[in-house]
N, C-alpha and C positions, 0 to 999 in steps of 0.2 A: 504494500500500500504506500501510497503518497503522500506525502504532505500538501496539501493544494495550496497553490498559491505563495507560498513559506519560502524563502531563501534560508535552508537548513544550519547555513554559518553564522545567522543574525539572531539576536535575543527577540524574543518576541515583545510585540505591546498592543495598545489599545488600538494605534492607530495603522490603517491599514492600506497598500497600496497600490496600485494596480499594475498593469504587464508595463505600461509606460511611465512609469513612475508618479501618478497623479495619486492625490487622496480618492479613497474610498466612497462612497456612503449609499447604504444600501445595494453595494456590489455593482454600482455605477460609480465612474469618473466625471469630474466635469464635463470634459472633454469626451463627446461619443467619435470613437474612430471603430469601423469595420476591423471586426476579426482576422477577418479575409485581406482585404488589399492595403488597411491603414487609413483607407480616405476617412476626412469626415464624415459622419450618417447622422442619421432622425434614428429615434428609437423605436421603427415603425417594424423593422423585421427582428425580432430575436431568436436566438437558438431556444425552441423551448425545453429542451435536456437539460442546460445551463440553469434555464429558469426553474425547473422541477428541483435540478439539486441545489441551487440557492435558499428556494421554500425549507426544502427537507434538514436545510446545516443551519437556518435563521431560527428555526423553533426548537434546536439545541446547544448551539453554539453561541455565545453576545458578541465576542469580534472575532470576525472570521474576513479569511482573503480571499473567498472566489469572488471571482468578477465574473458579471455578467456578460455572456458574448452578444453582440448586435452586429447585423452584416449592413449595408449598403444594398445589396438586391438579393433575390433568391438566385440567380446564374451565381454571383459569387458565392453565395452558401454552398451552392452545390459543388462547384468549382475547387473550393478550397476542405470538404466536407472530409474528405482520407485524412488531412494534417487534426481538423478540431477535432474529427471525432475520440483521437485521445485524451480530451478531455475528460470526457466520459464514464470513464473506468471506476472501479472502488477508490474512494480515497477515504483519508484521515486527519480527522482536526485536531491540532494539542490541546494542551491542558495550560490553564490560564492559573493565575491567581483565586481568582471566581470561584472557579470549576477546574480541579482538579485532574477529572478524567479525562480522558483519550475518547472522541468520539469517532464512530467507526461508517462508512456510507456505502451503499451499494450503487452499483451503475443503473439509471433507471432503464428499465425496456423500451425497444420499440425504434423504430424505424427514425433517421434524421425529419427533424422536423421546421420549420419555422414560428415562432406565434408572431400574427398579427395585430401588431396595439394598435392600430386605428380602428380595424372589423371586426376584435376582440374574437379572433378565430384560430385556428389551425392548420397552418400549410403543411399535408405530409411529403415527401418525394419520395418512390421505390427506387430508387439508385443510390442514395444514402444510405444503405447496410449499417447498422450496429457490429460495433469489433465484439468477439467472441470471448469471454477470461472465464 
């Protein structure tokens, strides 16, 4: 298992940050740049894998480092979907101050996906396969 998000050599703290070095909050950056190519985006496409295990480490975790992925269009989701979809996998959040424990995650099931924040929906693609562990 992983540490998500964690540079292994650093002490941990409250504050948390993201792949490009921006603060946290709520596992968005100020700044939305596509997973995929780094352009600027709207929060209009997200990975919703990213967002399921956000859900799933918010309601046991108090600071935690996954970031949320956001793409720029669905071509590049799909385009870049073999590198994110290692994101995916079981991972593992430390143990704070707070809490103690070692929290443990599973990879959620199911096909790459996008959600839709403006039609509050579900884009699925069958060419995005889930990796197998």
């Amino acid at each position: 298992m992983r540490r998500a998000g964690l540079d292994p050599n650093k002490a941990e703290s409250k504050v948390k940050f993201g792949r490009h070095g921006e603060k946290l909050e709520k596992g968005k950056c100020a700044t939305t740049l596509c997973f995929g190519c780094d352009a600027r985006c709207d929060e209009t496409f997200e990975c919703a894998q990213c967002l399921e295990i956000y859900r799933a480490r918010a309601k046991k975790v108090a600071f935690d480092a996954w970031e949320r992925a956001f793409f720029c269009s669905c071509k590049c989701y799909i385009a870049n979907w073999d590198e994110h979809r290692r994101r995916h996998g079981p991972s593992t959040a430390g143990p704070t101050k707070m809490d103690g424990a070692v929290h443990e995650f599973e990879a959620p099931p199911g096909l790459g996906a996008l959600w839709h924040g403006s039609d509050l929906r579900r884009l699925e693609f069958e060419e995005c396969a889930p990796m197998m562990y």
